[in-house]
N, C-alpha and C positions, 0 to 999 in steps of 0.2 A: 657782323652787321645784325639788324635786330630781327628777331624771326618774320616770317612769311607771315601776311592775312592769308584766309580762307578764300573760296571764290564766291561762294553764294550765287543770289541771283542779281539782277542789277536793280539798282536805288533810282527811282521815278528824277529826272534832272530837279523838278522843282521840291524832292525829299517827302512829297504824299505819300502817308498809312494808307493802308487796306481799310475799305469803309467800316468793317465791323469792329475794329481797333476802339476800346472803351479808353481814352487817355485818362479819365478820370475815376478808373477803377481803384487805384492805388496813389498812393503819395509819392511826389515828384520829387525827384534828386535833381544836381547837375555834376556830372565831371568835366572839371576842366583842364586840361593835360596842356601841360607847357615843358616841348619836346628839346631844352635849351640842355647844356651840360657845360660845365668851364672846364673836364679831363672826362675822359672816359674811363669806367674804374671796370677791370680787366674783366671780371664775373658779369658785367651787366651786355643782358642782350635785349633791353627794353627800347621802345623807338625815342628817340634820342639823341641829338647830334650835337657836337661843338661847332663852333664857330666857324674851323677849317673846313666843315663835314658839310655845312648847311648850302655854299655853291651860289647861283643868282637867283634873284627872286625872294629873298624874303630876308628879313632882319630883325632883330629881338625889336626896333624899335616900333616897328610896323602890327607886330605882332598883337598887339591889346584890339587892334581894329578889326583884326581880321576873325578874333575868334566873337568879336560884339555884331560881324555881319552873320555870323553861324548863331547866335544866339537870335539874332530876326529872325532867322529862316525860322529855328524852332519855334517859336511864336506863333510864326504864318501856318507851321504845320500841324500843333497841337493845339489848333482854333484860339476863338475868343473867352472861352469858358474860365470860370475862377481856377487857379491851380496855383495856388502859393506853395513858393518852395521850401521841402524839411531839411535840407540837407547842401552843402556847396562843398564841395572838393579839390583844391588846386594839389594835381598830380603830377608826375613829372619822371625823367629831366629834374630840373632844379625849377619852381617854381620862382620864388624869391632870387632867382638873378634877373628877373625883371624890377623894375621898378617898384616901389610902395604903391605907388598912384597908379600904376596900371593895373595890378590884381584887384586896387581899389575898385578904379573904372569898371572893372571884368564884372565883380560882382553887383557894383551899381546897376550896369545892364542888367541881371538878373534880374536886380528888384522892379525896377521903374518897367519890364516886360512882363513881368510874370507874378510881382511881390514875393517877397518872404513873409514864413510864420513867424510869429513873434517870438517863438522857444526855436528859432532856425540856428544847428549849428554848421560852421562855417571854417570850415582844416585848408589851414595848407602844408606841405611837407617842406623842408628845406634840410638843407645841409646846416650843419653848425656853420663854418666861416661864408655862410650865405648871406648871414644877417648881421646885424649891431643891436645894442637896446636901443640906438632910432628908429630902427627900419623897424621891429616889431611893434615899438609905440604906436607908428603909423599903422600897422597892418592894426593893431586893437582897437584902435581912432576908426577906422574903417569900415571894422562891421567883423573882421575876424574875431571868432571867440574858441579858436583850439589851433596848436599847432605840433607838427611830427617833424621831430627832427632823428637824421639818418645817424646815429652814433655808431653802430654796426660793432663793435668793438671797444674795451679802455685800451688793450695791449696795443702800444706801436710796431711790434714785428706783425702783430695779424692786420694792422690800418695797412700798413707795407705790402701783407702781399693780397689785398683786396684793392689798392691803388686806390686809399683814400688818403684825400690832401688832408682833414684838419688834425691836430695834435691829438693826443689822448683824451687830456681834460677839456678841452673847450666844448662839445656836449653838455656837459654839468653845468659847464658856465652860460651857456645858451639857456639853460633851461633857469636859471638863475636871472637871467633878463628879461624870457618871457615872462615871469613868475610878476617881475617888477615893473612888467609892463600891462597887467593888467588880466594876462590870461590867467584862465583857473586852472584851464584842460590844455594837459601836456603830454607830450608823449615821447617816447627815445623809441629808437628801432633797433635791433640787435639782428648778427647771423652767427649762426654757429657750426661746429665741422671743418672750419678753413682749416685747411692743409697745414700742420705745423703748429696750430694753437693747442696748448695744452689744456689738462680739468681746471690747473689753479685760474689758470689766464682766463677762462668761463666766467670760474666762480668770481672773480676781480670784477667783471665784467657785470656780472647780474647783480656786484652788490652793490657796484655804480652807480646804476639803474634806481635799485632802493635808497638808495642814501641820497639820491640828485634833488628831493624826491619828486617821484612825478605819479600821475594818475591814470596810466594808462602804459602799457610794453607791448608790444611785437617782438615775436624771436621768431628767426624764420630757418631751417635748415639750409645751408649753401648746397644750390643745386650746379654743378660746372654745363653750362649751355652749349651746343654746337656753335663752332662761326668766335665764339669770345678769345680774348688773347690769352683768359687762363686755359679753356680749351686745349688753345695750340699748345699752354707749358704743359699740360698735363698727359699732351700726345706724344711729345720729345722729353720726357720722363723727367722735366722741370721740377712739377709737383707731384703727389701722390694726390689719388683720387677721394673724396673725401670716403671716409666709413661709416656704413650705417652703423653699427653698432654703437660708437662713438656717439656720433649724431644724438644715435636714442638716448645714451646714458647723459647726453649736454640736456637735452630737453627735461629728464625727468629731475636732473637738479635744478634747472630753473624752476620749473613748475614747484617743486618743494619749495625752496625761496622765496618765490614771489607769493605763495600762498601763504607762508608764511608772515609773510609783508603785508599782509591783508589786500595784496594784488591777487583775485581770484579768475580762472579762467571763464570766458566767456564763448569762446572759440577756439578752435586748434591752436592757432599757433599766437592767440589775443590775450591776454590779463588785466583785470582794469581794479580800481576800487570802487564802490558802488558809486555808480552815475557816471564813471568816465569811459563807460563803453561808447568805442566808434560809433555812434547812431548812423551814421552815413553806409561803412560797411556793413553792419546790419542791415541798412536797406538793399544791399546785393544781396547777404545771405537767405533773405526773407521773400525773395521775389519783386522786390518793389519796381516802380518804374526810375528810370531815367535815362536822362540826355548828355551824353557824353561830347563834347566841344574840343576842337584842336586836330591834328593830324593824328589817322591813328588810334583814335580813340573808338570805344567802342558805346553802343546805346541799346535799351530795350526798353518796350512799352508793349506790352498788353500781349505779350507772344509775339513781338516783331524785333528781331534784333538786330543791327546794323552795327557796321563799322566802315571809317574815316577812310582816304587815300592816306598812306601813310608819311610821304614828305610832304616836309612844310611847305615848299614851292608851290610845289601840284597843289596843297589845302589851298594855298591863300589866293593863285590864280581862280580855282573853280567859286571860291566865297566873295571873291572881289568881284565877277563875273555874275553874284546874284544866285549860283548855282547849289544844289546839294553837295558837298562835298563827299559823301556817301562813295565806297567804291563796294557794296556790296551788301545782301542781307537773307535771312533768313526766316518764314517765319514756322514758328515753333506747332509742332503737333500737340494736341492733348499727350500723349504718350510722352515727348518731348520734355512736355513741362513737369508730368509727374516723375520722372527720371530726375531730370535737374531739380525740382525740391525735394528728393530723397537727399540727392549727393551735397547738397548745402544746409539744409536744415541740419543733416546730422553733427557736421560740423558745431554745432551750438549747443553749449550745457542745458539749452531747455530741451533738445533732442526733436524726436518728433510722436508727432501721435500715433499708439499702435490703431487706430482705424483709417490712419492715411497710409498703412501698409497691405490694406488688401488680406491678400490669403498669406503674407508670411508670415504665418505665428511660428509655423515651424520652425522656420529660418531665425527667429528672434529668440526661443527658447536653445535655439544653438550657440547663438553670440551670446547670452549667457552664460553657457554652459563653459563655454572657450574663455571667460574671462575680458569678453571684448563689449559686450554694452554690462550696464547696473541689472542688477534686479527690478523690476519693471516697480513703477509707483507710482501713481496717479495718474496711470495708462500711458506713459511716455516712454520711446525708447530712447536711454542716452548711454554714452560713449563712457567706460571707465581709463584710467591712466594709460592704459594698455592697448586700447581700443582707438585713444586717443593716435597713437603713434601709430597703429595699421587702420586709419581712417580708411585710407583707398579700398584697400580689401574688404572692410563691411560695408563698401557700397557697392562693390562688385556682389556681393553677396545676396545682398537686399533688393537689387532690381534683376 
C-alpha cells in the first residue's frame, strides 16, 4: 500500500493560512494528482488505486468535480489578490485515464479562478497506451502545452518485471503523436537498476530516448519500497536487490549520452535541451509556492505546508461537504527553510550561492577537494558527475 502521511498539526476545517502567510511572495503552481491506475505496476508505492482498490464513494466519473470543489476552496483561501498561475501539473496514477474533457474542465477551473500567465506551462503525465493521437489532440486543443509519458524502459523482460502493460515501442510512438499533435515539450521517463536489466538493455533504452526525439528525460534509479509486491519478491529471493554500483555506472552512461545528444543535465536525475526544462519542477526545486489538488497530495505556501487525506473517498466526502480536505500541516522554521534550500537548490546545475552557505567555506573547499562539487566560479557551489551520484551526502555535509 502507498506510504504513510506524516501527522503534523491539524488544517483549520475551512483550509485558513496563518495571517502572516505572503501568498504573493512567489509564483503560483497547481498540482493536480489523479490517484486513478488501470494495474498496479509491482515497484510503485505512490497513492494510487485501481478500480478494485477505490471501494464506495467515489468514481473516476465524479472525480473532475470534486477536485474543481478543492480548487474554490483554494481561491476562498489564497484571497482575492491577482495570482495567475506559471505552471499546472496533472500527476498521478494515470492522469489521462480520465477523460480529455475533464483535465480539460480541471484546468479551465484553474483559469476562470485564478487565470493563467500567458507563457503558462501545463504537463500532464501518462502512460503510452493512455492515450491515442485523439485524446492528445484534445488535451493540445485544451490548453496543455507539455506532456510526460512513463516509458520506463525499451526492453520487454525489464517492462515485465516492473509490471508494465505497454509494448516496447509504443512510447516512441506516443511521442510521435504528441509531436503531431501539436506539442513541442515532450518528455519520456526511464528507471534504471531493475533486477535483471543488463548495460546493453540501458544503452537500448537511453538511445530510444534520443532517437524518439524528445526534449526533455527523467532517469530515476529503481528504489524497491516497503509494502510493494516487488518488495515481497525481493524478500522471498524472487529478485535480487537492485546494486548501487550498477545504478551509478547506468546513470553515468546516460548522463554521457544524453549530453552528448545535446540533452544537458539540469538537475540530478533531469536532462532537457535548451528550454525544455520542467518549469514546474523547478518551481519545487526553487521554493516556489503551490497548491496541490486531489487526495494525497501535498502543498506549500510561504513556509506552510500541507497535505491531502489520502483516499479518494475521504477527499471527495470532506470537498463535497464544503470542507478542507487537508489531513495535516506543517509550518516551516526559518532554520527549516534554509535546510530545505540547501538540499534542493543543490540539486540544480546552477548550484547555489556560496553566501547562502554561511560559515561553510570550509566544508565547500572539502567537497572540492573530494571531487564532489566544481571548482567554485562566479561564487556558486555546484555538484560535479560524482557529486551528482552522492547528492544525499553533500547535503548531509553542508547543513
Amino acid at each position: 500500500m502507498p506510504s504513510a502521511l506524516p501527522e503534523g498539526e491539524p488544517v483549520p476545517p475551512n483550509g485558513a493560512l496563518p495571517q502572516h502567510v505572503d501568498v504573493a511572495a512567489r509564483p503560483l503552481s497547481f498540482y493536480v494528482h489523479v490517484p486513478f491506475c488501470a494495474s498496479r505496476c509491482g515497484y510503485c508505492d505512490f497513492n494510487t488505486y485501481t478500480a478494485e482498490e477505490l471501494g464506495e464513494g467515489v468514481t473516476r466519473s465524479t472525480y473532475a468535480d470534486d477536485v474543481i470543489a478543492e480548487i474554490d476552496l483554494a481561491r476562498s483561501v489564497l484571497g482575492a489578490g491577482q495570482l495567475p498561475v506559471q505552471t499546472v501539473f496533472f500527476g498521478g496514477g494515470t492522469p489521462t485515464l480520465l477523460p480529455p474533457s475533464d483535465l480539460v474542465r480541471i484546468l479551465a477551473a484553474i483559469r476562470d479562478r485564478f487565470g493563467l500567465a500567458d507563457d503558462v506551462e501545463v504537463t500532464t503525465e501518462a502512460n503510452p497506451d493512455s492515450v491515442d493521437a485523439q485524446s492528445l489532440a484534445d488535451l493540445r486543443a485544451g490548453g496543455f502545452t507539455r506532456v510526460s509519458f512513463g516509458m520506463q524502459s525499451a526492453a520487454p523482460t525489464v517492462l515485465q518485471i516492473l509490471d508494465r502493460t505497454h509494448t516496447p515501442g509504443r512510447a516512441v510512438q506516443a511521442v510521435a503523436e504528441a509531436k503531431a499533435a501539436g506539442f513541442e515539450h515532450v518528455s519520456l521517463d526511464l528507471i534504471y537498476g531493475t533486477p535483471g536489466e543488463s548495460a546493453d538493455q540501458w544503452r537500448e533504452s537511453v538511445q530510444a530516448v534520443i532517437d524518439a526525439p524528445v526534449d526533455h528525460v527523467s532517469a530515476y534509479a529503481l528504489v524497491v519500497e516497503d509494502g510493494t509486491r516487488m518488495a515481497l519478491k525481493v524478500r522471498r529471493g524472487e529478485l535480487p536487490l537492485p546494486d548501487d554500483d550498477v545504478a551509478a555506472a547506468r546513470y553515468e552512461l546516460a548522463d554521457e549520452l544524453f549530453s552528448a545528444a545535446g540533452l544537458d543535465w539540469y538537475e540530478v536525475s533531469n536532462w532537457a535541451r535548451p528550454g525544455g526544462e520542467c518549469r514546474h519542477n523547478l518551481a519545487y526545486w526553487r521554493g516556489g509556492h503551490w497548491w496541490g489538488v486531489g487526495p494525497g497530495a501535498h502543498s506549500h505556501v510561504d513556509g506552510v505546508r500541507w497535505w491531502n487525506v489520502k483516499h479518494p473517498a475521504e477527499y471527495a466526502s470532506r470537498v463535497r461537504a464544503g470542507l478542507s480536505p487537508g489531513a495535516g500541516r506543517e509550518l516551516l522554521t526559518d532554520e527549516d527553510r534554509a535546510v530545505e534550500h540547501v538540499l534542493l537548490a543543490i540539486r540544480l546545475r546552477e548550484g547555489l550561492a556560496l553566501d547562502e552557505l554561511g560559515g561553510h567555506m570550509a566544508v565547500v573547499n572539502e567537497l572540492v577537494t573530494d571531487g564532489l562539487v566544481a571548482p567554485i566560479s562566479d561564487g556558486r557551489v555546484v555538484l560535479t558527475l560524482r557529486g551528482r551520484l552522492l547528492a544525499d551526502a553533500v547535503v548531509r555535509r553542508l547543513v
